[in-house]
N, C-alpha and C positions, 0 to 999 in steps of 0.2 A: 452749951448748945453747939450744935454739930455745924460748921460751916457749911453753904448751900455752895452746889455744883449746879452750873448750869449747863446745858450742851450746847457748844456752838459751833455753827460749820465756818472753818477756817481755811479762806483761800487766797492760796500763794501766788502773788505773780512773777513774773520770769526771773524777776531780778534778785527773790528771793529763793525761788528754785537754783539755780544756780548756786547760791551760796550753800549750800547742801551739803556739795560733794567738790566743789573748786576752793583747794587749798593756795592759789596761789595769793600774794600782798593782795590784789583789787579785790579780793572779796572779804577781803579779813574784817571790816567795820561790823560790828552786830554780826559774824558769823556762829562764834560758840555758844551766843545763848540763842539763836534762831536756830540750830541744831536739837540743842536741847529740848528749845519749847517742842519743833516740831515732834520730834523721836517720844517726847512725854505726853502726847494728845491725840486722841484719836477726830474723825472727820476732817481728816484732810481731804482740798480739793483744787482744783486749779481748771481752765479752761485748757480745751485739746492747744490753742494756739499759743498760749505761756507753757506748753512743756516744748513744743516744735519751738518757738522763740529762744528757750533755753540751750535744745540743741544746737541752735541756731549763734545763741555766745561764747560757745565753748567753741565752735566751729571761729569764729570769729577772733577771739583767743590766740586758737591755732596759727591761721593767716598772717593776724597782725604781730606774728613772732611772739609774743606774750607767755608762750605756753609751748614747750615741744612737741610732737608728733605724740610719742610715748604718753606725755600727761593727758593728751586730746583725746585719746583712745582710751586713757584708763577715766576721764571724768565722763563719758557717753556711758561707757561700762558701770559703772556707778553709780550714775543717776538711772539706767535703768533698771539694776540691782536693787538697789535700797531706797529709791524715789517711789519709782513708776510702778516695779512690783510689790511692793509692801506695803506704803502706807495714802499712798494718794489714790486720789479718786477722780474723776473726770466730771465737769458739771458746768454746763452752759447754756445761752440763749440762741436759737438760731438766727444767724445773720442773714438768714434769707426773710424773716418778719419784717415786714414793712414800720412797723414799730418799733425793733431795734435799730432798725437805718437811720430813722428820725432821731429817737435817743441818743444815738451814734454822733450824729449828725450837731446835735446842739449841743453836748459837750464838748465835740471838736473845738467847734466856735469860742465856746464860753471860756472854754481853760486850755488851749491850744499844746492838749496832748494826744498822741498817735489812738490810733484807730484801735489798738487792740488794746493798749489800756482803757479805752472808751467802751469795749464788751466787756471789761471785770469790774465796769463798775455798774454796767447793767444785766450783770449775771447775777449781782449782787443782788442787787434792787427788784428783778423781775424772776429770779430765778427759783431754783426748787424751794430755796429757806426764807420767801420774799417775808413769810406771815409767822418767822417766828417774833417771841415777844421782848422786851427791853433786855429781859438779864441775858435772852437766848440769842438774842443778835450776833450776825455772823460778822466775821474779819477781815478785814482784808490786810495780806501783812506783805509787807512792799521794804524792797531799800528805795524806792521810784520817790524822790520830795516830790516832784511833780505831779504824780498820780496820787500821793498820798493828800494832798493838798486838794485837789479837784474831787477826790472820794469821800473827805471831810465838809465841804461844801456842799454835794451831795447829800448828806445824812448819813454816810456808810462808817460804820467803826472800824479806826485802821490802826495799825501797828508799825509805824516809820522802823524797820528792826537796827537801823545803823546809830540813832541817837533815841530811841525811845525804851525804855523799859519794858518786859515780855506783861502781855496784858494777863490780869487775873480771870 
């Protein structure tokens, strides 16, 4: 009997965006098989504000001496190469619904992590793939313990990629 494929839409947050194309030590935990899984799977997806965040730590990288000029310039160039143009997709809840404010809003509280991990996990939840079914459920695949932890509590299927094993 022929193993069952199920399709599910897997989305990246910053923290795993990043480890994509930042070869420096801080990203090395869980980066060669989160390459792999990702480069091996189609529906990739992230919110517009986890790839601007991601710019956002490479940028950050830079600043905090972590990283030279030269690698600053070639990981932007890279993530938008082989990220941005290829395989990711873009998919979110609008933050102007008074619904995702509240949602927003009670995660805060509940599991006191920031505001944009608080839209991936109600992008998750409310988004394009809210009605797929158990095997088709989507991912969420984070090196964030913290968002991973609050999106498990949630009901959301996640993927910790720094100590977890690549999901089947």
């Amino acid at each position: 009997m022929q193993p069952r494929y199920f399709v599910k839409a897997h989305y990246l947050d910053a923290s795993a965006l990043v480890k994509l194309v930042a070869n420096d030590p801080d990203e090395e935990p869980g980066r060669d098989v989160l390459r792999r899984y990702y480069f091996g799977h189609a529906n990739q997806y992230a919110t517009s504000y986890c790839v601007t965040e991601a710019l956002s730590a490479f940028k950050s990288k830079f600043l905090r001496k972590r990283i030279p000029k030269a690698r600053y310039i070639k990981y932007v160039k890279e993530f938008i190469r082989i990220v941005i143009g290829a395989n990711l997709q873009i998919d979110e809840v609008s933050i102007l619904s008074p619904d995702v404010w509240s949602e927003a809003d009670r995660l805060i509280r509940t599991y006191k992590i920031d505001f944009l991990d608080c839209l991936q996990i109600v992008t998750i939840l409310r988004g394009r793939f809210r009605h797929s079914g158990p095997e088709s459920k989507s991912i969420l695949i984070t090196a964030d313990h913290g968002l991973a932890r609050a999106a498990r509590k949630e009901g959301v299927r996640v993927w910790e990629c720094t100590t977890e094993s690549a999901p089947v």
